[in-house]
C-alpha positions, 0 to 999 in steps of 0.5 A, spaced: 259 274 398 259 273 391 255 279 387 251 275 380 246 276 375 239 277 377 237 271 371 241 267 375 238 269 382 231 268 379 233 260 376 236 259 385 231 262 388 226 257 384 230 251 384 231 252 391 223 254 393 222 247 389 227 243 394 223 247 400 230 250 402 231 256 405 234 263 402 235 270 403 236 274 396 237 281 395 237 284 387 239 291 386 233 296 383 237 297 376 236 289 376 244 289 374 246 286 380 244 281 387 245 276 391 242 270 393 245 265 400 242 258 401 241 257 409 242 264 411 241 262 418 248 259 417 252 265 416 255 271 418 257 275 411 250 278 411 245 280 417 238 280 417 231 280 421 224 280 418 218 280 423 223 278 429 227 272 424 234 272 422 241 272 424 241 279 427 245 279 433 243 284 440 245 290 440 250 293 446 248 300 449 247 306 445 251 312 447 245 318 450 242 321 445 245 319 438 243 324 432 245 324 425 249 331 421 245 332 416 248 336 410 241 336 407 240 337 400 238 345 399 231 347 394 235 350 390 240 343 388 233 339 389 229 345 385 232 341 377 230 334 379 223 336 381 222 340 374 226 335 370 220 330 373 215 334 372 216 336 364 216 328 363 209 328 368 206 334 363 208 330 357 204 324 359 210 321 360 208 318 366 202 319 372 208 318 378 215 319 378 219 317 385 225 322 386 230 320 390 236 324 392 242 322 397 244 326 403 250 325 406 252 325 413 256 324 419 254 318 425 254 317 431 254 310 431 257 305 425 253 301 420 254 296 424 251 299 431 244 302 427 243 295 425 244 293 431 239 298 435 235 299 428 226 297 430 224 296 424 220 289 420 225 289 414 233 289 415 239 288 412 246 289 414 251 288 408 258 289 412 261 295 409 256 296 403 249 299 407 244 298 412 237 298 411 231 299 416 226 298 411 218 298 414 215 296 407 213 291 405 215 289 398 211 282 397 208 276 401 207 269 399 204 264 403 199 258 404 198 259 396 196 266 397 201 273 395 200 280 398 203 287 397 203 293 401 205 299 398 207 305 402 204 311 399 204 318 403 207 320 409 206 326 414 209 328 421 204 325 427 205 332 431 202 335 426 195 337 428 189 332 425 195 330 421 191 322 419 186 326 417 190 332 413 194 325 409 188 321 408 183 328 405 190 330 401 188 330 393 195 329 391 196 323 396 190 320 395 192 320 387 198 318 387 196 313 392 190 310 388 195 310 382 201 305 386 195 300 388 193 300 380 199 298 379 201 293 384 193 289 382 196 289 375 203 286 377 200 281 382 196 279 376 201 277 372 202 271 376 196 270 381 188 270 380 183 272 384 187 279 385 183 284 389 185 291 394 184 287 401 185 294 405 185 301 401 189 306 404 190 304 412 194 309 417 201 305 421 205 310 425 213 309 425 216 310 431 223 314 431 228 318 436 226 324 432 219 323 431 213 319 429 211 319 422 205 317 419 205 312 413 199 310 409 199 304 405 193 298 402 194 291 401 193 287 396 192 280 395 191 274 389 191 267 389 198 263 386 197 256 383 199 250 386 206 249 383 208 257 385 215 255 390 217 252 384 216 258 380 218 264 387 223 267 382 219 268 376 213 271 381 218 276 383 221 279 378 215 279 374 214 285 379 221 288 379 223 294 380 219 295 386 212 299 383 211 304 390 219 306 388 218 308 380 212 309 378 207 308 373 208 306 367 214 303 369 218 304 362 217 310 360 218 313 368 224 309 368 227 314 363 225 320 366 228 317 372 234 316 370 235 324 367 233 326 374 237 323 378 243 321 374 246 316 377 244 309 379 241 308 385 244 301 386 241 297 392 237 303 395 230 301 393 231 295 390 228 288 393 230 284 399 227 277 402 228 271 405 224 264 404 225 259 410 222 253 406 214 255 406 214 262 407 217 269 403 217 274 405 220 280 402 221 287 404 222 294 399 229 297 400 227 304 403 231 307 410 237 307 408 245 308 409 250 306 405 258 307 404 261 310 398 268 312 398 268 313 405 263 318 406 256 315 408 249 317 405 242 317 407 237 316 401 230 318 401 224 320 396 218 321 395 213 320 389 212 326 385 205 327 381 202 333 377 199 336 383 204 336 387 208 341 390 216 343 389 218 346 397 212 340 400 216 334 396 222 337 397 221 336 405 218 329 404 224 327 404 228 330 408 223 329 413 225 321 411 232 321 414 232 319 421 235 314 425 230 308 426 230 307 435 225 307 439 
């Protein structure tokens, strides 16, 4: 699979939406690097499933019990980052900031075999890189219409009246209401008619370890009647993904880059897939992937100025899990 520009991903993937000629795309959150495969139910050098569709092949037994080793990251080595994004916060630099870390650890199963079980609406599987079971959704376009529904807070479901504590929760609710202005003003660089469609609706994501819940919105706009020509300029208007940096985008970017102090790579960059009258596209979240031989799982969460450092710090440890049912 060749790795090129994302410029020349945008030029595919128009050209292709033209034509009516099926692709699966992937574009990196730096937005230095991605890939883009004509026909991808005709190929085996990337795995995927949206909603039920693609390539994925069943999976064998599970062994009992598969669990993850986590070496999680301590207070203590999170507590830098977490001051680094709230000194830019209160310089008003920023309204939300996503932090993310990488957690390495130890699996039971290979990249291969947890894709393989994985029940989650987004996959993807790039042999020896990552594997991503990803439950948002990045951007729907279909019928003339696109849609976002960004995921804004997360909660344990064991937790008593856990709905109601996320849904009353003055941080969450900010930080919530800050993603959806951004996602209505990205939607609206390409399509008319864009309005919150749900706000602030509760999905339960089942796992081995837990159930969580998530809060999301959906957001909806009207594309003109030349849009499967323009699929790729649709998308990258709208990159990086709003829900995994922040508001505004420029300057949260550079305090992201001074927190984290490292690229991100693939993780929480885009991926979708276009079968000729539909794209469908997912946020890359849920993630494994393989550096130098050690594995890590990356997560994160939104920092705003209310937020507290032991409440984001488990947030996202309580993110890592493995994605069966």
């Amino acid at each position: 699979m060749e790795r090129v520009n994302p410029d020349h991903i945008r030029q595919e993937m128009n050209r292709l939406g033209k034509a009516g000629r099926p692709f699966l795309f992937a574009v990196n959150f730096e937005l230095t690097q991605g890939f883009i495969i004509p026909d991808p139910l005709d190929q085996e050098e990337v795995f995927f499933e949206i909603h039920g569709q693609g390539n994925k092949k069943p999976s064998g037994p599970l062994p009992p019990n598969p669990v993850l080793e986590v070496s999680p990251l301590t207070l203590e080595e999170y507590t830098p980052r977490f001051q680094t994004v709230m000194a830019g916060l209160k310089r008003g630099d920023s309204y939300l900031v996503n932090l993310t870390v990488a957690t390495p650890i130890n699996r039971a199963l290979g990249m291969e075999a947890i894709f393989g079980a994985s029940a989650a609406p987004y996959q993807l599987y790039v042999p020896e890189d990552f594997v991503c079971f990803s439950p948002e959704r990045f951007v729907l376009i279909q019928n003339g219409r696109i849609s976002s529904c960004p995921m804004k807070g997360t909660i344990n479901a064991a937790i008593p009246g856990a709905a109601e504590i996320i849904l009353n929760d003055f941080k969450e609710t900010a930080e919530h209401a800050t993603i959806v202005d951004l996602l209505r003003n990205d939607l609206s660089l390409s399509a008319k008619e864009v309005r919150v469609s749900r706000y602030r609706y509760i999905e339960k994501i089942k796992t081995k370890q837990r159930e969580i819940l998530q809060v999301s919105s959906e957001i909806t706009g009207v594309l003109g009647q030349d849009y499967r020509a323009r699929l790729g300029d649709i998308i990258f208007k709208t990159l990086p993904a709003g829900s995994c940096s922040g508001a505004p985008k420029e300057s949260t970017l550079r305090i992201i880059r001074r927190a984290e102090k490292g690229p991100r790579g693939y993780y929480t960059g885009v991926f979708g897939v276009f079968d000729g009258e539909t794209l469908d596209s997912g946020v890359l979240i849920r993630f494994i992937e393989k550096v130098d031989g050690q594995f890590f799982f990356r997560s994160g969460g939104g920092i705003t100025a209310y937020s507290d450092l032991k409440s984001e710090w488990r947030e996202v440890l309580e993110k890592i899990y493995l994605p069966f049912v």
